[in-house]
LUMPAKOL-672021 format. One record per atom (N, C-alpha, C, O, CB): atom name; residue in one letter; x negated, y negated, z. Coordinates in nm, 3 decimals, decimal comma, m for minus. Glycine has a CB too. Layout:
BEGIN
> atom; rest; xx; yy; zz
> CA; A; X; Y; Z
...
//
This chain:
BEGIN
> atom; rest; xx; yy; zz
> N; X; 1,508; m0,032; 1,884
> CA; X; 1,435; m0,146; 1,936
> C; X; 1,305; m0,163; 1,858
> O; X; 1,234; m0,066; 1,830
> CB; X; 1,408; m0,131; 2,086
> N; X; 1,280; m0,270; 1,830
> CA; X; 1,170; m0,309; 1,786
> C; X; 1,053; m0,436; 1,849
> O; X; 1,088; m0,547; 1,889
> CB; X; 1,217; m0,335; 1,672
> N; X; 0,945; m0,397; 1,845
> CA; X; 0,868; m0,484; 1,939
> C; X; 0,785; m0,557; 1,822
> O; X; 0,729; m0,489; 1,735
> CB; X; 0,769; m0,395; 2,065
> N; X; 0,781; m0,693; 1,822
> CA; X; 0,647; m0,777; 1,718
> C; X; 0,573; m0,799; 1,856
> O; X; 0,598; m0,802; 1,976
> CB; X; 0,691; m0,964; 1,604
> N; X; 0,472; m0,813; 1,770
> CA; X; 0,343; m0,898; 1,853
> C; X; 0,261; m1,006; 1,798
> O; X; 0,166; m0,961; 1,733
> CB; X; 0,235; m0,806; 1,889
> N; X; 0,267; m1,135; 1,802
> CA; X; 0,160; m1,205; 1,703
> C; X; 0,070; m1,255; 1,772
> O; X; 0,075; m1,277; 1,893
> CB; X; 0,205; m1,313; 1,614
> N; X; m0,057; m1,286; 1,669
> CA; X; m0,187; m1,323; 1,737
> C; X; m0,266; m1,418; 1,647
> O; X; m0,212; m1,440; 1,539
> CB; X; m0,275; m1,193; 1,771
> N; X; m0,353; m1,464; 1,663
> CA; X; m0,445; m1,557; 1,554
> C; X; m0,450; m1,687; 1,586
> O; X; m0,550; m1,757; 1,575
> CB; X; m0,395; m1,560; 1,409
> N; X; m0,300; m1,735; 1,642
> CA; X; m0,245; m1,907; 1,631
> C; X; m0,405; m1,999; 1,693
> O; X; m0,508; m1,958; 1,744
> CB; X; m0,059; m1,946; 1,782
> N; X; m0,369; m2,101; 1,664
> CA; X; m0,491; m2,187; 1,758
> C; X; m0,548; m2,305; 1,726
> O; X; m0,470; m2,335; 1,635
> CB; X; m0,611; m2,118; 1,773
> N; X; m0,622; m2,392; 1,731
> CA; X; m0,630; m2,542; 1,691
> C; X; m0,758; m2,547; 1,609
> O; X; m0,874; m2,543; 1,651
> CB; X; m0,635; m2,651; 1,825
> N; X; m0,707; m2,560; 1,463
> CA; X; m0,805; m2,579; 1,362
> C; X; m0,789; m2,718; 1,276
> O; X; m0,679; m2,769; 1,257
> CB; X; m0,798; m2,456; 1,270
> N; X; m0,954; m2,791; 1,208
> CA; X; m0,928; m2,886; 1,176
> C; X; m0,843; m2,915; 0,979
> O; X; m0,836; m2,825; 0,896
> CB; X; m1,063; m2,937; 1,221
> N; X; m0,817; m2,991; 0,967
> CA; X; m0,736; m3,003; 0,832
> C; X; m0,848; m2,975; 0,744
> O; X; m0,964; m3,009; 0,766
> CB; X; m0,658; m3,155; 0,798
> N; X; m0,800; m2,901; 0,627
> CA; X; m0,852; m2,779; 0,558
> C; X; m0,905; m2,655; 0,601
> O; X; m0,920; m2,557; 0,528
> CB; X; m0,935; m2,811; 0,496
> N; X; m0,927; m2,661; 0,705
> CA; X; m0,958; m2,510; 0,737
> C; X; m0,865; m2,387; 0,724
> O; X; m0,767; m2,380; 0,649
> CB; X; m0,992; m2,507; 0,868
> N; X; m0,897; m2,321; 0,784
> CA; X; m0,833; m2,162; 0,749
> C; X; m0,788; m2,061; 0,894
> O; X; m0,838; m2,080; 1,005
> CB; X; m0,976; m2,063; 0,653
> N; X; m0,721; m1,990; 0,876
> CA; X; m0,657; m1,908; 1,011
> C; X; m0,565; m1,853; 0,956
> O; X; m0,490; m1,880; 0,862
> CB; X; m0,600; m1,983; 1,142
> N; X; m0,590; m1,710; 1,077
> CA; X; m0,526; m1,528; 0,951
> C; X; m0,435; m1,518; 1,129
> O; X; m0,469; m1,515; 1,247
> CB; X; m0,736; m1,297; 0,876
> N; X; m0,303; m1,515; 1,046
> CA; X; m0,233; m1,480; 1,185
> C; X; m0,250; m1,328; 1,154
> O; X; m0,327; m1,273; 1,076
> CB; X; m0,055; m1,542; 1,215
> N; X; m0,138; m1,266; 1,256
> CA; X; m0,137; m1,108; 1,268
> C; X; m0,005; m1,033; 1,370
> O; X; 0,001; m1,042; 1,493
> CB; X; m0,297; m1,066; 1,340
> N; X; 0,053; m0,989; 1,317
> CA; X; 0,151; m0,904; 1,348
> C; X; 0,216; m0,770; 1,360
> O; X; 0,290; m0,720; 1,275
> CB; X; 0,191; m0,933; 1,314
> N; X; 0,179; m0,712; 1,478
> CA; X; 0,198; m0,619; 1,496
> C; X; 0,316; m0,538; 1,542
> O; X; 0,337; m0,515; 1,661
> CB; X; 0,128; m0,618; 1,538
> N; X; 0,408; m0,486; 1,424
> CA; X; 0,570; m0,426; 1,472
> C; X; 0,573; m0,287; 1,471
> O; X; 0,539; m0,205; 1,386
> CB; X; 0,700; m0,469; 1,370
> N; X; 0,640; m0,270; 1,629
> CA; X; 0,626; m0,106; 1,658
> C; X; 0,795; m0,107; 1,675
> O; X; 0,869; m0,205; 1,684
> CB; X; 0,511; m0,042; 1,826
> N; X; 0,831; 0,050; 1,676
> CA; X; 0,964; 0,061; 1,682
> C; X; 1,044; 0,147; 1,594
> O; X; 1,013; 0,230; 1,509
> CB; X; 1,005; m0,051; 1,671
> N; X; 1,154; 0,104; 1,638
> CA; X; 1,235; 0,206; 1,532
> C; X; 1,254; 0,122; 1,411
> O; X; 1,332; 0,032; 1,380
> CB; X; 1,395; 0,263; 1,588
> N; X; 1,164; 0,178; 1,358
> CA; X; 1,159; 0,067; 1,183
> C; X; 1,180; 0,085; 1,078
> O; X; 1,129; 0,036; 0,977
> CB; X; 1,058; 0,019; 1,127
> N; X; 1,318; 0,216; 1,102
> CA; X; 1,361; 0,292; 1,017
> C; X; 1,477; 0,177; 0,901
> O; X; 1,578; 0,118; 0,941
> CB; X; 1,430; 0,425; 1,112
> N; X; 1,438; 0,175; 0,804
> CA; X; 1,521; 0,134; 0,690
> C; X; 1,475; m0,022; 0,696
> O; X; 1,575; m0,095; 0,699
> CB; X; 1,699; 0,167; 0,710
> N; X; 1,378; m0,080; 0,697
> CA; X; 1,291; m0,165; 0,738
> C; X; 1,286; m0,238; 0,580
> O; X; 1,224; m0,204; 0,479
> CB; X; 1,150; m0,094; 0,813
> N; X; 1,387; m0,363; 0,611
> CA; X; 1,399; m0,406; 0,488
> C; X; 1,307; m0,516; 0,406
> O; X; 1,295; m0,523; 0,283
> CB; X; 1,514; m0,444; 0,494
> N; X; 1,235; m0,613; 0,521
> CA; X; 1,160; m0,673; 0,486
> C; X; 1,083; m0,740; 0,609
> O; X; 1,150; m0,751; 0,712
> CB; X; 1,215; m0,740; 0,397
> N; X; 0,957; m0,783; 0,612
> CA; X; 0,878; m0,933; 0,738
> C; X; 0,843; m1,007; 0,644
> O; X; 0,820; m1,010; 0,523
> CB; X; 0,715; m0,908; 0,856
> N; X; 0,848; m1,088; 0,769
> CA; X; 0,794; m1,244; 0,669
> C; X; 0,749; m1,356; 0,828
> O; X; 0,730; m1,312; 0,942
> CB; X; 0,996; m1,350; 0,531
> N; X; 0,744; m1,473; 0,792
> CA; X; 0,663; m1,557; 0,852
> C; X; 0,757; m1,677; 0,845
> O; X; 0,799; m1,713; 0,735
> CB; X; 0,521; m1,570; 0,789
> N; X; 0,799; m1,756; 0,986
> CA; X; 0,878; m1,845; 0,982
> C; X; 0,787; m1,917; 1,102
> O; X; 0,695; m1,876; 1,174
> CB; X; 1,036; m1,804; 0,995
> N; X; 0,869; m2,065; 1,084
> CA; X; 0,777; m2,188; 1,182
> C; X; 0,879; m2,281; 1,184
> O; X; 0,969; m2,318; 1,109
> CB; X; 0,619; m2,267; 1,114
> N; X; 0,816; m2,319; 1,348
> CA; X; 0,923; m2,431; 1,369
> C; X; 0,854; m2,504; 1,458
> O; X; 0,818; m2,473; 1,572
> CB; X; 1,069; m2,392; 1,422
> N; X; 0,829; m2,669; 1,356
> CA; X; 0,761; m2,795; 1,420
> C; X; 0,867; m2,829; 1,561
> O; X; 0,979; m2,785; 1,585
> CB; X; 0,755; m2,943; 1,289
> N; X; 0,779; m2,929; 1,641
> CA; X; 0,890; m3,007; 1,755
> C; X; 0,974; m3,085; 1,649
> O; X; 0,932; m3,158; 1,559
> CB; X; 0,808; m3,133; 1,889
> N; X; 1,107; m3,054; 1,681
> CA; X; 1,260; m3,129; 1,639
> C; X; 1,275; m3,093; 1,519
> O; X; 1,374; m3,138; 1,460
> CB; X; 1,277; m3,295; 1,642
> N; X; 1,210; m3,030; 1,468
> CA; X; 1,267; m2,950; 1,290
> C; X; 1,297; m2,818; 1,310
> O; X; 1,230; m2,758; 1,394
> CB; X; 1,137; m2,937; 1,148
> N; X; 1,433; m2,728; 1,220
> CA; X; 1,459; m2,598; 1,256
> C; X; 1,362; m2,500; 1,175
> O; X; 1,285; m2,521; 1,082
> CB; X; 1,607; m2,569; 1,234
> N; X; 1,402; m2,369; 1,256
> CA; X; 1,294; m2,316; 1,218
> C; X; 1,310; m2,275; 1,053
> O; X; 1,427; m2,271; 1,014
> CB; X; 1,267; m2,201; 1,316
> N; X; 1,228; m2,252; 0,976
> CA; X; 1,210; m2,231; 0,814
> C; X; 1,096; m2,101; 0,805
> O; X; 0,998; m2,060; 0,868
> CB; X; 1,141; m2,397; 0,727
> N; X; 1,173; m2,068; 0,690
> CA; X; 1,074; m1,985; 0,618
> C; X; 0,987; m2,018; 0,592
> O; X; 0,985; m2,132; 0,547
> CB; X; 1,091; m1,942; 0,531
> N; X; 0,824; m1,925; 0,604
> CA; X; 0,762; m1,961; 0,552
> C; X; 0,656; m1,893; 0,436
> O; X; 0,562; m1,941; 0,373
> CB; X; 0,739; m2,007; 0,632
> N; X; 0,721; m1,748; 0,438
> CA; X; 0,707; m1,633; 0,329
> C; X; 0,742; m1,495; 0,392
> O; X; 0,749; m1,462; 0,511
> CB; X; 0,551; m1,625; 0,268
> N; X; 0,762; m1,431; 0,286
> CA; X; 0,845; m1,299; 0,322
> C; X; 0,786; m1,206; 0,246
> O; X; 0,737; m1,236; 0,137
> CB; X; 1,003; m1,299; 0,293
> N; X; 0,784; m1,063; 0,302
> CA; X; 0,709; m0,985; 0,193
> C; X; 0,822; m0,859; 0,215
> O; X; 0,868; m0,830; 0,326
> CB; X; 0,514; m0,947; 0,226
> N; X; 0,853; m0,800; 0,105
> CA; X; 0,954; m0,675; 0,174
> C; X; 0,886; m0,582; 0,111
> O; X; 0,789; m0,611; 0,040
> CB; X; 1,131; m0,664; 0,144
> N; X; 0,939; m0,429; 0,132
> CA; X; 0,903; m0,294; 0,145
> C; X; 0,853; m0,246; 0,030
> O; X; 0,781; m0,147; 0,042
> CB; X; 1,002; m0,216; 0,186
> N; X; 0,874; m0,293; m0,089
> CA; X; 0,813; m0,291; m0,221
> C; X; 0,674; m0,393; m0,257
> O; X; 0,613; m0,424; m0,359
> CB; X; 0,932; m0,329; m0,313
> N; X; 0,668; m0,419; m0,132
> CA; X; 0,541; m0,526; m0,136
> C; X; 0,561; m0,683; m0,255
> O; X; 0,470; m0,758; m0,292
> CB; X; 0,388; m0,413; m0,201
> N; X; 0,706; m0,690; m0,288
> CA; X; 0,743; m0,842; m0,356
> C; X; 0,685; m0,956; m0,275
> O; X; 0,600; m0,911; m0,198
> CB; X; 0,912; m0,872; m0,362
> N; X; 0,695; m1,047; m0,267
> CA; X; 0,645; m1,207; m0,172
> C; X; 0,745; m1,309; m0,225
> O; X; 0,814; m1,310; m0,327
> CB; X; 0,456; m1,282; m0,213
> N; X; 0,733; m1,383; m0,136
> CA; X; 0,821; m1,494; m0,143
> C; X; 0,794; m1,590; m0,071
> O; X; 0,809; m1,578; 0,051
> CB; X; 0,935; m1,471; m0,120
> N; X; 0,749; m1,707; m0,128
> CA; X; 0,697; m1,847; m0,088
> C; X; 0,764; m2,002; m0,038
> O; X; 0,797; m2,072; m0,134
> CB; X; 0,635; m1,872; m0,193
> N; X; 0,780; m2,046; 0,062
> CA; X; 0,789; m2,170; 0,062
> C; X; 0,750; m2,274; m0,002
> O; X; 0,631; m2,274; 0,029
> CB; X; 0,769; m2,187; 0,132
> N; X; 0,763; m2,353; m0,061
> CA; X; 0,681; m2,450; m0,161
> C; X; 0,588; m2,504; m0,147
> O; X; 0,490; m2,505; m0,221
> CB; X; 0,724; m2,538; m0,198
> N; X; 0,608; m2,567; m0,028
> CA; X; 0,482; m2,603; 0,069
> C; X; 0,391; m2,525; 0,147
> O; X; 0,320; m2,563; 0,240
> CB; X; 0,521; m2,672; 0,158
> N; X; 0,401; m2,411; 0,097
> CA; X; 0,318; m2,349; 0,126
> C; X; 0,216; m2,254; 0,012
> O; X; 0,112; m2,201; 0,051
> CB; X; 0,384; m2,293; 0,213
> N; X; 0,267; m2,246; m0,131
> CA; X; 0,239; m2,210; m0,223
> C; X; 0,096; m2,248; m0,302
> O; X; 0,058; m2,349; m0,359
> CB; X; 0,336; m2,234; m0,269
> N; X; 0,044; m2,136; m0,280
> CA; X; m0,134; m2,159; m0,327
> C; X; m0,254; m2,202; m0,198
> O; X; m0,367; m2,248; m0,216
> CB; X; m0,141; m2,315; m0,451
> N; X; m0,179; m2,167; m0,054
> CA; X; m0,254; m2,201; 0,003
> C; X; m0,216; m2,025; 0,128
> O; X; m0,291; m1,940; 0,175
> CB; X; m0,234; m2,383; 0,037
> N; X; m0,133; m2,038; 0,132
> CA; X; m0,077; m1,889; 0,252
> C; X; m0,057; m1,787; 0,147
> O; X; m0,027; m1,798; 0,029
> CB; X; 0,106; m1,908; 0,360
> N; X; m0,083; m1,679; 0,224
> CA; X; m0,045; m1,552; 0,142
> C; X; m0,057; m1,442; 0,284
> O; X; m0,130; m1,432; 0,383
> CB; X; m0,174; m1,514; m0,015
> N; X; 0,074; m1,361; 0,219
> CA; X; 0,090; m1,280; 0,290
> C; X; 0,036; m1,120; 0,254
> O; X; m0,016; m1,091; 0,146
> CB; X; 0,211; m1,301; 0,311
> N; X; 0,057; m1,035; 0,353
> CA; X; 0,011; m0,923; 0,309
> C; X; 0,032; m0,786; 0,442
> O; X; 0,009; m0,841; 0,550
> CB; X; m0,148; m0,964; 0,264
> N; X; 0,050; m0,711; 0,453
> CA; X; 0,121; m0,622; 0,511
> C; X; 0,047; m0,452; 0,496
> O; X; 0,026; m0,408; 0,383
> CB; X; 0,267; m0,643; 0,443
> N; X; 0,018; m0,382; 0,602
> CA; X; m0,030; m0,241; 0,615
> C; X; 0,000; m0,183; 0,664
> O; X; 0,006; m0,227; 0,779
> CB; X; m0,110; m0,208; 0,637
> N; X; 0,051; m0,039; 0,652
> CA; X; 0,076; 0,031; 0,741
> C; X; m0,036; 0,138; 0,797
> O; X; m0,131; 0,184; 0,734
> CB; X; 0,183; 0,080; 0,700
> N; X; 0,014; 0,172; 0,982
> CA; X; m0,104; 0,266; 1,044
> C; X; m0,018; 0,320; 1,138
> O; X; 0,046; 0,262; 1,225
> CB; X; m0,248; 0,194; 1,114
> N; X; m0,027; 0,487; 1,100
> CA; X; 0,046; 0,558; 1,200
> C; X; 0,201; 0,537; 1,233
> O; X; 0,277; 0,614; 1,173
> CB; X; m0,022; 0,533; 1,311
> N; X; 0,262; 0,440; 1,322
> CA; X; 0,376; 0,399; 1,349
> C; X; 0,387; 0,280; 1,355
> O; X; 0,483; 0,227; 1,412
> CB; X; 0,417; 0,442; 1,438
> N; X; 0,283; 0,207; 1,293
> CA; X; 0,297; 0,070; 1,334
> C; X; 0,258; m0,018; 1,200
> O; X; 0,163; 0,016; 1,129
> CB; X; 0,199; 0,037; 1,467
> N; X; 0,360; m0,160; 1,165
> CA; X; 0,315; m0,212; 1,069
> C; X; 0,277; m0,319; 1,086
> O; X; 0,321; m0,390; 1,177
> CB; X; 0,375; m0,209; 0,988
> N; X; 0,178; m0,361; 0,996
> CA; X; 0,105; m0,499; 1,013
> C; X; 0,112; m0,586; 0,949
> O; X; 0,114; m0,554; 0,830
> CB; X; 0,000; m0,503; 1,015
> N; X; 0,118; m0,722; 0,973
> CA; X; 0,160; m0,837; 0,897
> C; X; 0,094; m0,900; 0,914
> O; X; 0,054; m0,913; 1,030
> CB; X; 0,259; m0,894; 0,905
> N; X; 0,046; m0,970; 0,823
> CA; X; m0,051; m1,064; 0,815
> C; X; m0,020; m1,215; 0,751
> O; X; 0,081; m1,224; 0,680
> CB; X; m0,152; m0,998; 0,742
> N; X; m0,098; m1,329; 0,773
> CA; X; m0,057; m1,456; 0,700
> C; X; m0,193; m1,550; 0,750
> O; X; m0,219; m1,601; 0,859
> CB; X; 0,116; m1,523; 0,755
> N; X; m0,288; m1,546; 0,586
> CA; X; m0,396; m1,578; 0,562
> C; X; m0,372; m1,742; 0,499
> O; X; m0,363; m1,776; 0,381
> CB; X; m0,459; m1,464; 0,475
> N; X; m0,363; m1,843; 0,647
> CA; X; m0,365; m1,994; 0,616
> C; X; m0,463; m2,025; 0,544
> O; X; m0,564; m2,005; 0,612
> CB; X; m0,370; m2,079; 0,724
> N; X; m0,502; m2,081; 0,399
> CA; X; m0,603; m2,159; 0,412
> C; X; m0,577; m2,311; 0,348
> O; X; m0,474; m2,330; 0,284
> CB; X; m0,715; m2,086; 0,351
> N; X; m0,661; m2,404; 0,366
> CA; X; m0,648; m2,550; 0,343
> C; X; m0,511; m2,612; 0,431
> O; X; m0,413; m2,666; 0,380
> CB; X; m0,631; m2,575; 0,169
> N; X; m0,532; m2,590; 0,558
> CA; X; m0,451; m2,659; 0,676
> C; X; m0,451; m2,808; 0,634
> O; X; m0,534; m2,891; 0,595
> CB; X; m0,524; m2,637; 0,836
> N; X; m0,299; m2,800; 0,664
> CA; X; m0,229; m2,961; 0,719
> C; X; m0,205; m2,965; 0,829
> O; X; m0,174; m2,871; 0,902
> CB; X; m0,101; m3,014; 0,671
> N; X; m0,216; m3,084; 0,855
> CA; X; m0,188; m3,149; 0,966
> C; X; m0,015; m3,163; 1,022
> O; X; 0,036; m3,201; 1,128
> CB; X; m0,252; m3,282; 0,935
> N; X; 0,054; m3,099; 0,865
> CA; X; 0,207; m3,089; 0,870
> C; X; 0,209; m2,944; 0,853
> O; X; 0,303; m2,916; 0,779
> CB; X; 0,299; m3,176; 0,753
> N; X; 0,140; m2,831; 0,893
> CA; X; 0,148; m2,698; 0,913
> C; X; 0,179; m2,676; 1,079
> O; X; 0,230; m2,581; 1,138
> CB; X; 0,010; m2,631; 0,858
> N; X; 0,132; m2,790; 1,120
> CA; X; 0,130; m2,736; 1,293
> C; X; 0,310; m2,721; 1,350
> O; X; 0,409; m2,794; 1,342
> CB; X; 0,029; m2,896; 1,417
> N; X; 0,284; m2,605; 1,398
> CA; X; 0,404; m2,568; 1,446
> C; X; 0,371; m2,386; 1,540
> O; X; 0,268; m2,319; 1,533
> CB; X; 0,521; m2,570; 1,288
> N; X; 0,451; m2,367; 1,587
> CA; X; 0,499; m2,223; 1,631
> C; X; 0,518; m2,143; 1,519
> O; X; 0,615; m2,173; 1,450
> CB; X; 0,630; m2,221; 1,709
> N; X; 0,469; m2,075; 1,494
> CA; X; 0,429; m1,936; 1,424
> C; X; 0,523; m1,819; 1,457
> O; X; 0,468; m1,757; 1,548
> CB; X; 0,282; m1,890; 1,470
> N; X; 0,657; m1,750; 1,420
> CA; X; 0,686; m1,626; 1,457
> C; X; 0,687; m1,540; 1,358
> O; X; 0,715; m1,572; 1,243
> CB; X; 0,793; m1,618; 1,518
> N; X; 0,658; m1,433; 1,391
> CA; X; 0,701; m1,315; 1,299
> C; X; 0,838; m1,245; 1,328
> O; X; 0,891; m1,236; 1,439
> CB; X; 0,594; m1,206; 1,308
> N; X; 0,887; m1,194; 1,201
> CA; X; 1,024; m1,156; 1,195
> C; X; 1,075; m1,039; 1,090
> O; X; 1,060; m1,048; 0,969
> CB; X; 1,094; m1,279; 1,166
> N; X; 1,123; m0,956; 1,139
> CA; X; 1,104; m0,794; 1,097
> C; X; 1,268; m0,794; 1,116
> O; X; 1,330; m0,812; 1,222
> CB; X; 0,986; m0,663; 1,218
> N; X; 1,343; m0,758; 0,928
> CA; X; 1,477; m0,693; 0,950
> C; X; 1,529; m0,603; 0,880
> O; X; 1,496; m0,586; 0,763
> CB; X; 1,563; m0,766; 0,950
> N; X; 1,620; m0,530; 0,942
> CA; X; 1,688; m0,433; 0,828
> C; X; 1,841; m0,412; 0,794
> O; X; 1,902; m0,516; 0,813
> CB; X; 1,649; m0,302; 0,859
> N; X; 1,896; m0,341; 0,763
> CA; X; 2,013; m0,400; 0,727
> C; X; 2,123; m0,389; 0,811
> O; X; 2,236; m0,369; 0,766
> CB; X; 2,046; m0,357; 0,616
> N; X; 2,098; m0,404; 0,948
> CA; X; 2,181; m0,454; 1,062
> C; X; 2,094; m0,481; 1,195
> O; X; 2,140; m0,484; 1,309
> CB; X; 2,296; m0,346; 1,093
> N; X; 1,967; m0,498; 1,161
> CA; X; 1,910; m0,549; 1,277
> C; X; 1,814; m0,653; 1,250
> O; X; 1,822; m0,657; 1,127
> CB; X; 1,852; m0,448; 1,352
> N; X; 1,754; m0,714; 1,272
> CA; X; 1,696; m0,847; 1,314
> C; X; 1,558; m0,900; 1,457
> O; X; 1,588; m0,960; 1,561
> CB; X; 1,836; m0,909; 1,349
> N; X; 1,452; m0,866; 1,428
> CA; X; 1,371; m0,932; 1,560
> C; X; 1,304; m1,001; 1,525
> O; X; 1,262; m1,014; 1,409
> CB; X; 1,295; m0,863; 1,647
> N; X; 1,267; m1,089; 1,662
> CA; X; 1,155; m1,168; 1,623
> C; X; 1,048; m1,159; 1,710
> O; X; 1,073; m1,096; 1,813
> CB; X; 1,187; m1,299; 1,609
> N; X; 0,912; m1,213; 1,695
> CA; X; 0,816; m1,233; 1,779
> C; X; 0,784; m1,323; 1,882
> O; X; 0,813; m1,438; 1,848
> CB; X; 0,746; m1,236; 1,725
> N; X; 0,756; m1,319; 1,946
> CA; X; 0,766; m1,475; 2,074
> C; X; 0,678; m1,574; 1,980
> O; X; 0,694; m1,681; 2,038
> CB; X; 0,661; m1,451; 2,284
> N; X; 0,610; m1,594; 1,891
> CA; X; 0,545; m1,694; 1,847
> C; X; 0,406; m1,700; 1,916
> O; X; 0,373; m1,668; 2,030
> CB; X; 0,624; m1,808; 1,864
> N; X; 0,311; m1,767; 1,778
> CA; X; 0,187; m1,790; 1,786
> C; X; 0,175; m1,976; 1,773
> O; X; 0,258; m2,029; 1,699
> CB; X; 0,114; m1,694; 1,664
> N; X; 0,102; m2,043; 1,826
> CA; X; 0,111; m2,164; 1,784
> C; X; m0,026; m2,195; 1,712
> O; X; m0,132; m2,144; 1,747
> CB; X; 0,147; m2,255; 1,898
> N; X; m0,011; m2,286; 1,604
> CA; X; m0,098; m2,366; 1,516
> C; X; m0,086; m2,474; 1,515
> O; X; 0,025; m2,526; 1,500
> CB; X; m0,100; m2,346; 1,406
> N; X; m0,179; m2,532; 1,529
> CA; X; m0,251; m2,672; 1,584
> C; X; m0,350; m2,720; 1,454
> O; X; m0,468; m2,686; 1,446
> CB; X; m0,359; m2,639; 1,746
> N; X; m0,284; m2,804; 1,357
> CA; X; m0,396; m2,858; 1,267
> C; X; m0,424; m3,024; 1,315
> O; X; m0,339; m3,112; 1,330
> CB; X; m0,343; m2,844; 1,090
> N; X; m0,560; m3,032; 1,332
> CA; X; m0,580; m3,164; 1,381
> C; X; m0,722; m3,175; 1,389
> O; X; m0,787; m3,072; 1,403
> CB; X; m0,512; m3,194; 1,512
> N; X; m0,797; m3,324; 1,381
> CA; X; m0,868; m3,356; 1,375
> C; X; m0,900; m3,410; 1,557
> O; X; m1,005; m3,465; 1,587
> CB; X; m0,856; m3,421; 1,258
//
């Protein structure tokens, strides 16, 4: 079992900046990669970068040169991070984090982001 936790989400204006945060405890043995997915009202959910165990990244397009991810470990627990900056107003959505390995799969209940004036 594995537990995420995310935190950060919240209503910022267009261009600004916001550092989500994710915290996965568990059996996180063979722990193949996290990453960061979102899902607006009536669009499915999408990637929105991935970082795996060799510390590689992997970007959405629309999101490229503005998010970056980044990841630490402490004790038993790993941390995920996703440093928004220069918000759209087409970023707002539910925020989850998502931790898998090579037969398991979780996700986080979601953070929400709110870009708006």
């Amino acid at each position: 079992q594995v537990h995420l936790v995310e935190s950060g989400g919240g209503l910022v204006q267009p261009g600004g900046s916001l550092r989500l945060s994710c915290a996965a405890s568990g059996s996180l043995f063979n722990l193949y990669a996290m990453g960061w997915y979102r899902q607006a009202p009536g669009k499915e959910r999408e990637l929105v970068g991935d970082i795996t165990s060799d510390r590689s990244t992997n970007y959405a397009d629309s999101v490229k040169g503005r998010f970056t991810i980044s990841r630490t470990n402490a004790m038993n627990t790993v941390y995920l991070y996703l440093q928004m900056n220069s918000l759209k107003p087409e970023d707002t959505a539910v925020y989850y984090c998502n931790a898998h390995g090579p037969s398991w799969n979780y996700w986080g209940q979601g953070t929400q982001v709110t870009v708006s004036s």
